[in-house]
PAZAPA-4460 file (N, C-alpha, C; in steps of 0.05 Angstrom, whole numbers, plus 32768, in hexadecimal, padded with zeros to 4 digits):
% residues 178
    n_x    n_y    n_z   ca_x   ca_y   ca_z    c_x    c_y    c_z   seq   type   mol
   8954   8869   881F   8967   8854   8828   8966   883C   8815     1      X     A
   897D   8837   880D   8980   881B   87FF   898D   8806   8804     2      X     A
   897F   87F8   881B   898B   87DC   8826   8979   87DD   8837     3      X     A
   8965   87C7   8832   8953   87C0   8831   8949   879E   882F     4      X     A
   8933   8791   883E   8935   877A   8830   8915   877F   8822     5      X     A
   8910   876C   8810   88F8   876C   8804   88E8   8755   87FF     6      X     A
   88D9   8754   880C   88C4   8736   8817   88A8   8729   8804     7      X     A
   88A8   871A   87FE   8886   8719   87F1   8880   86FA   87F9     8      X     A
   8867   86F3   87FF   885E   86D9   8807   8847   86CA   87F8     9      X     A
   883F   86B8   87F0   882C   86A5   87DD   8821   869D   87F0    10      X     A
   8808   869B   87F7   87F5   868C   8809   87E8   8675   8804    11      X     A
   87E4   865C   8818   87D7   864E   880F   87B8   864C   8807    12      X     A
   87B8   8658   881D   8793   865D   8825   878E   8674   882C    13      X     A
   8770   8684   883A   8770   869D   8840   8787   86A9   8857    14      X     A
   8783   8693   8868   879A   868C   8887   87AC   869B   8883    15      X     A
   87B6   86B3   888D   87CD   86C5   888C   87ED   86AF   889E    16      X     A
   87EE   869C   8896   87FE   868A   889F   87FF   8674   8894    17      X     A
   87EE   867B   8885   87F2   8659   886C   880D   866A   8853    18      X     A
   881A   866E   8861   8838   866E   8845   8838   865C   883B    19      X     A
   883B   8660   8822   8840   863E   8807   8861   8649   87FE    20      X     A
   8861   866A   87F9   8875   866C   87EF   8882   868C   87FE    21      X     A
   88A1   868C   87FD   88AE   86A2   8805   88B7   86B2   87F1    22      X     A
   88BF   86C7   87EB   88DD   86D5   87DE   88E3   86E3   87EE    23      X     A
   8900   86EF   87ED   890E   8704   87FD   891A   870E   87ED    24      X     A
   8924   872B   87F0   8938   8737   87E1   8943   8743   87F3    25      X     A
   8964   873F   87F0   8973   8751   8805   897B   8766   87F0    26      X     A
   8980   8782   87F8   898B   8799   87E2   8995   87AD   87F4    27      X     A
   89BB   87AC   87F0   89CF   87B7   8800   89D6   87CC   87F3    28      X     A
   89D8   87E6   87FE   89D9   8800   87EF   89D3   8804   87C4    29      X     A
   89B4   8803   87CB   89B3   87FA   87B3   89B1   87E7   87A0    30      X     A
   89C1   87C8   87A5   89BF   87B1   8791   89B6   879E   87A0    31      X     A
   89AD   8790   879B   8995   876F   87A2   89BA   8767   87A1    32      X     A
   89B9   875D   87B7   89D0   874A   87C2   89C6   8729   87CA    33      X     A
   89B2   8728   87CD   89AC   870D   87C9   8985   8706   87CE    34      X     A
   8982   86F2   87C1   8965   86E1   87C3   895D   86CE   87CA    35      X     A
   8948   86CB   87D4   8944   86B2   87E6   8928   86AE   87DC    36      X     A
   8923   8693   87D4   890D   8689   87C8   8905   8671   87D3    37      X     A
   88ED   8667   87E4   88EA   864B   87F0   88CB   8647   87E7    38      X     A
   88CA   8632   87DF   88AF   8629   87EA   88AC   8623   87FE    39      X     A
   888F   8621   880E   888C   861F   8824   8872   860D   882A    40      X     A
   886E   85FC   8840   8857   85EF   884D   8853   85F1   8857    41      X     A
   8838   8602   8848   8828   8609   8863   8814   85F6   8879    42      X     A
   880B   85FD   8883   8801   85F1   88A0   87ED   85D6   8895    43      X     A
   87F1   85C3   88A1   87E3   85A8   8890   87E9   85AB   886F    44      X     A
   87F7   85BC   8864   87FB   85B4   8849   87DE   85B9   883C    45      X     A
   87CA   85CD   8847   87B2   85D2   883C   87B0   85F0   8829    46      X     A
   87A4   85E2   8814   87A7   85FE   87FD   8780   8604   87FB    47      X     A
   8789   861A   87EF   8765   861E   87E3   8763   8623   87CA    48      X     A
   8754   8616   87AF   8758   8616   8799   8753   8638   8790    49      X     A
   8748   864B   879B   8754   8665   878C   876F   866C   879B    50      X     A
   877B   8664   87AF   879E   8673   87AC   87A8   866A   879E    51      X     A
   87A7   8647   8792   87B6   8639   877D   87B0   8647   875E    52      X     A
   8795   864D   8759   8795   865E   874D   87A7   8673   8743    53      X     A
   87AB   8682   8755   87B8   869B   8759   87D6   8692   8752    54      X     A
   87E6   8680   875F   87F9   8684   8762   8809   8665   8759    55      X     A
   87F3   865A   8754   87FB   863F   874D   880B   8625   8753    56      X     A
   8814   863A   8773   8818   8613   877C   8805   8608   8793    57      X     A
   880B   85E8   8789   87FD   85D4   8798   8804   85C2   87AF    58      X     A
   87F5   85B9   87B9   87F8   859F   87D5   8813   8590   87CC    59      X     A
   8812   858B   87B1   8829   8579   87AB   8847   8586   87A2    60      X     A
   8842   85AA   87A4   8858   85B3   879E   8868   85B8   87B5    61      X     A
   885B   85BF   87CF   8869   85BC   87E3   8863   85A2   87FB    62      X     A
   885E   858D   87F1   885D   8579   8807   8876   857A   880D    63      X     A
   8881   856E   8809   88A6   8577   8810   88B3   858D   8818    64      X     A
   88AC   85A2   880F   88B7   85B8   881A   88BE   85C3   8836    65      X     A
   88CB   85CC   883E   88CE   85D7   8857   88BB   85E2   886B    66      X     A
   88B1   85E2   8881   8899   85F7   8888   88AC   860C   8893    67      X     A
   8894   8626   8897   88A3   863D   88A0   88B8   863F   88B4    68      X     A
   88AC   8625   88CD   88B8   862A   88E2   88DD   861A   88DD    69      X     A
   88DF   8606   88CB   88F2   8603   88C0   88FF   8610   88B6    70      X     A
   88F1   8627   88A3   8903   862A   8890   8906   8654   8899    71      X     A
   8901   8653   88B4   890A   8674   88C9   8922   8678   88CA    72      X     A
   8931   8661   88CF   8953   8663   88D5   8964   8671   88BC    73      X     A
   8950   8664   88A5   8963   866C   888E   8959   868A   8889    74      X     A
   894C   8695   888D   8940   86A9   8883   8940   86C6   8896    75      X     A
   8948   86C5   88B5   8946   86C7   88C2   8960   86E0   88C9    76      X     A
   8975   86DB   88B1   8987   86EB   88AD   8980   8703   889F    77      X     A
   896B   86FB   8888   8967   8712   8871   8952   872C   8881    78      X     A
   8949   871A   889A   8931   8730   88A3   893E   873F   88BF    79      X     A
   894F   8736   88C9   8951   873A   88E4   8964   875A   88E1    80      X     A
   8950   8771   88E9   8955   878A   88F4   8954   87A2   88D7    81      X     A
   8942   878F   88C4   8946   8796   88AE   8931   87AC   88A3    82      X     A
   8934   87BB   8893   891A   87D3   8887   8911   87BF   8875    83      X     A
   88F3   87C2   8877   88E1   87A7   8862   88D3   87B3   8851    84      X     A
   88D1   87A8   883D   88CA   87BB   8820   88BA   87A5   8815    85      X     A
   8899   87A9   8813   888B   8798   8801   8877   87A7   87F8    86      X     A
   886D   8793   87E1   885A   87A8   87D3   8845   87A6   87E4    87      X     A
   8831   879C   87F2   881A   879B   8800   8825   8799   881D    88      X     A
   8837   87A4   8824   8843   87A1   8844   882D   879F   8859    89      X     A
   881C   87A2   8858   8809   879C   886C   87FF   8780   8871    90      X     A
   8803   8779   885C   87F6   875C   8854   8811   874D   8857    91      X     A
   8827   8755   885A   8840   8742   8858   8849   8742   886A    92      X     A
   884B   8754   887A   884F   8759   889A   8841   874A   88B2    93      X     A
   8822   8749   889D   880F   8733   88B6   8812   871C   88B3    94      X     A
   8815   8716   8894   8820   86F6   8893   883F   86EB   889F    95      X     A
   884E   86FD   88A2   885F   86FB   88B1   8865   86F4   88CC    96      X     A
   8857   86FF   88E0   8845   8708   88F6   8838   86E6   88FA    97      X     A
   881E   86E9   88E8   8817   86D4   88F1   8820   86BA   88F0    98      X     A
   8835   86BE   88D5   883F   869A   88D6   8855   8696   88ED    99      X     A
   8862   86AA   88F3   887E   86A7   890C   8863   86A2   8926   100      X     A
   884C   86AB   8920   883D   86AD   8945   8836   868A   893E   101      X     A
   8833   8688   8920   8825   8661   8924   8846   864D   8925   102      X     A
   8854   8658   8925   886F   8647   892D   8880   864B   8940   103      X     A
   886B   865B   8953   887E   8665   8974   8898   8674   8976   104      X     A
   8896   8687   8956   88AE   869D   8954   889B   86B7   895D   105      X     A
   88BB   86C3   8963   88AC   86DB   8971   88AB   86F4   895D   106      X     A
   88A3   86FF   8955   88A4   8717   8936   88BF   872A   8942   107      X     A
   88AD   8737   895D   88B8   874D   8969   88DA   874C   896D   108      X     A
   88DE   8735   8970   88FC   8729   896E   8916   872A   8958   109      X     A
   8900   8736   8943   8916   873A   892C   8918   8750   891D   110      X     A
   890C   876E   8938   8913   8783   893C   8908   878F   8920   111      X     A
   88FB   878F   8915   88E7   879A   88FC   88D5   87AF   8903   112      X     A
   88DE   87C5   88EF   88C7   87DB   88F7   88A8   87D1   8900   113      X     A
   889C   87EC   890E   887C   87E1   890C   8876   87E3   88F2   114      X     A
   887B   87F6   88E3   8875   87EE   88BD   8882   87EF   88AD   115      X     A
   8882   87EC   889C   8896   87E7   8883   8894   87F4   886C   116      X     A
   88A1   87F6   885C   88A2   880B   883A   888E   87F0   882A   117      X     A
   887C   8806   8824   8863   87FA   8816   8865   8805   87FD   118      X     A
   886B   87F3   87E2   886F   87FC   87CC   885D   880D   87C0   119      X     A
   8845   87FD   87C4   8824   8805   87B3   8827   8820   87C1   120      X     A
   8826   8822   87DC   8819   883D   87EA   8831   8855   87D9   121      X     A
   8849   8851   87D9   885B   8869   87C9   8850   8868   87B3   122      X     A
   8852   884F   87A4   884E   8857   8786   8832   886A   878A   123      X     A
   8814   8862   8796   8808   8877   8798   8807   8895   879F   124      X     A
   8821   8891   87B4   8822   88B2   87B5   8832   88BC   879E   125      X     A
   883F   88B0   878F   8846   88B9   877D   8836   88C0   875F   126      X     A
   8820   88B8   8767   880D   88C7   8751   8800   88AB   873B   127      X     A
   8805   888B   8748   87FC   8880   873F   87DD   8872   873E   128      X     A
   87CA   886F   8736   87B0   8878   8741   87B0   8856   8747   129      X     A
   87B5   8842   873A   87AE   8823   873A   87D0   881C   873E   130      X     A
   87CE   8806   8758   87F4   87FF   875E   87ED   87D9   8765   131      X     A
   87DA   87DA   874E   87E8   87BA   874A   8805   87BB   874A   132      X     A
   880D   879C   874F   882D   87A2   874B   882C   879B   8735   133      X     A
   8822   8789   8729   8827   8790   870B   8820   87A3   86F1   134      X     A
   8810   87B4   86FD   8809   87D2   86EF   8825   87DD   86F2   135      X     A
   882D   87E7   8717   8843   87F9   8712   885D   87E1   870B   136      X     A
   8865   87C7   870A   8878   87C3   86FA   887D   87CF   86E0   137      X     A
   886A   87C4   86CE   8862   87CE   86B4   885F   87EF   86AD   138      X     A
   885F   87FD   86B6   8869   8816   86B8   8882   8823   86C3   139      X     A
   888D   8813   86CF   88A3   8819   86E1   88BA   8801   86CF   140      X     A
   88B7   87F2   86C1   88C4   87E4   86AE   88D9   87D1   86BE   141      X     A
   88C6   87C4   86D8   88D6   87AE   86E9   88C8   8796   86DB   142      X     A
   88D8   8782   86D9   88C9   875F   86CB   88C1   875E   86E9   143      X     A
   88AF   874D   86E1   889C   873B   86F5   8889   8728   86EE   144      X     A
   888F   8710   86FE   887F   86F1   86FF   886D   86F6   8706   145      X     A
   8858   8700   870E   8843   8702   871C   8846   86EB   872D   146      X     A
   8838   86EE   874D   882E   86D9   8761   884E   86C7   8765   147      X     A
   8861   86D5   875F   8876   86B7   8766   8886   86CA   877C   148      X     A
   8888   86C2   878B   888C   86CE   87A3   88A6   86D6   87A1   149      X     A
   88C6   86D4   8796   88DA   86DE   878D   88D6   86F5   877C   150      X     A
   88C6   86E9   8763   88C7   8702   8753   88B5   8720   875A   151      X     A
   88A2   871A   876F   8896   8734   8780   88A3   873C   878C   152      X     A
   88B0   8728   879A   88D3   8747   87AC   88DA   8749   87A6   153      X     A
   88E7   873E   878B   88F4   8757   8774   88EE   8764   876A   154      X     A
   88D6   8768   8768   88C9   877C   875F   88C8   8791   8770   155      X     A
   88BD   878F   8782   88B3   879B   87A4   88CC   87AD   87A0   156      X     A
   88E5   879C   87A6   8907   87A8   87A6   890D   87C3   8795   157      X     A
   8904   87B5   877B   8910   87C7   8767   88FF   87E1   8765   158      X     A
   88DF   87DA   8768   88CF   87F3   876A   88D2   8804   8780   159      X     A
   88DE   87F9   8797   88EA   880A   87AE   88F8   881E   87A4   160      X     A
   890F   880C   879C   892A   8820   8791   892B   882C   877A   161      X     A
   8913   8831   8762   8907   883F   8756   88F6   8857   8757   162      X     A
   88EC   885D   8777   88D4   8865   877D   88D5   8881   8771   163      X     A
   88F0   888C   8770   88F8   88A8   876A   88F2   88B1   874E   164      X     A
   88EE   88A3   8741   88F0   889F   871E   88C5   889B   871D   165      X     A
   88BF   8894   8728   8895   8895   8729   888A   88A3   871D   166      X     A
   888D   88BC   871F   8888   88D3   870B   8888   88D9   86F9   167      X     A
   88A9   88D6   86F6   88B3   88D7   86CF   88A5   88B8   86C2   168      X     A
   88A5   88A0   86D1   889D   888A   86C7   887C   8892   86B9   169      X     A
   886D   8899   86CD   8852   88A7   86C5   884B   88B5   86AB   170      X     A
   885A   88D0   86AB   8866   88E4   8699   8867   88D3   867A   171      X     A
   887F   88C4   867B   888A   88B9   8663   886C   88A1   8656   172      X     A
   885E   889A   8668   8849   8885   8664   882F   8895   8656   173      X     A
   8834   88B5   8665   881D   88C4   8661   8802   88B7   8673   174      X     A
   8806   88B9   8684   87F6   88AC   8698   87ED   88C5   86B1   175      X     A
   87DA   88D2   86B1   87DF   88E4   86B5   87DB   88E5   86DD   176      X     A
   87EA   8903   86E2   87EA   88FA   8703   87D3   8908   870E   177      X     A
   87C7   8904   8723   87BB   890C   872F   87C2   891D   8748   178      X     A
***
């Protein structure tokens, strides 16, 4: 299936509800039809110096920004009744989960599988032994920002609607399958 949305989230802290940052990708029989990119504030605006690390923003990049429970309405279209495609879907699904339970949304309400198309787990069955997303970008010849929450659902997206091609990608790398 190709239409799809494709989700990835930046954390502030360990807190599976400290969002700092969103991306979305919507992709309608096949093409990314649109993106959605927010920063986000998370809960007291509290970071921990290794997620800034990671992903590099700070207290002062989203003081202003929207918090989640603000910024549901807008986003709220790209997810609702939708097939969810991320690369670590387990981990994007609970952050999900948990930030709608810390802003009195209900998850179950916007009719989402119990799981979702997990990039890493295909690319592995496809014979990839390590599914960093930036290993199988780089093999699979998608660009990617690392940690910026847009350019991981596009990625997430495009490695979805790639998944068929894993093999030959392997093949041509000489990477061999298991």
């Amino acid at each position: 299936m190709h239409t799809f949305t494709a989700i990835d989230f930046e954390l502030a802290t360990s807190e599976y509800n400290s969002v700092c940052a969103v991306g979305l990708v919507s992709v309608v029989n096949g093409k990314i039809v649109n993106e959605f990119y927010s920063l986000v504030q998370p809960p007291n605006n509290k970071y921990m110096w290794q997620t800034t690390r990671v992903h590099g923003i700070k207290a002062k990049d989203t003081m202003h920004a929207p918090t989640f429970g603000e910024l549901f309405p807008e986003i709220l279209p790209l997810l609702y009744g939708q097939l969810m495609v991320a690369h670590n879907e387990e981990l994007d699904r609970k952050v999900l989960k948990r930030t709608m339970q810390h802003y009195g949304l209900v998850y179950e309400d916007l009719g989402l599988p119990e799981t979702w198309e997990c990039t890493s787990k295909i690319y592995k069955q496809q014979g990839f032994e390590k599914t960093k997303l930036s290993l199988v970008c780089d093999i699979m010849g998608v660009e990617l920002d690392p940690h910026d929450a847009l350019s991981d659902a596009r990625a997430s997206a495009l490695l979805y609607m790639k998944k068929d091609l894993a093999k030959k990608a392997l093949e041509q790398n000489q990477i061999v399958i298991k």
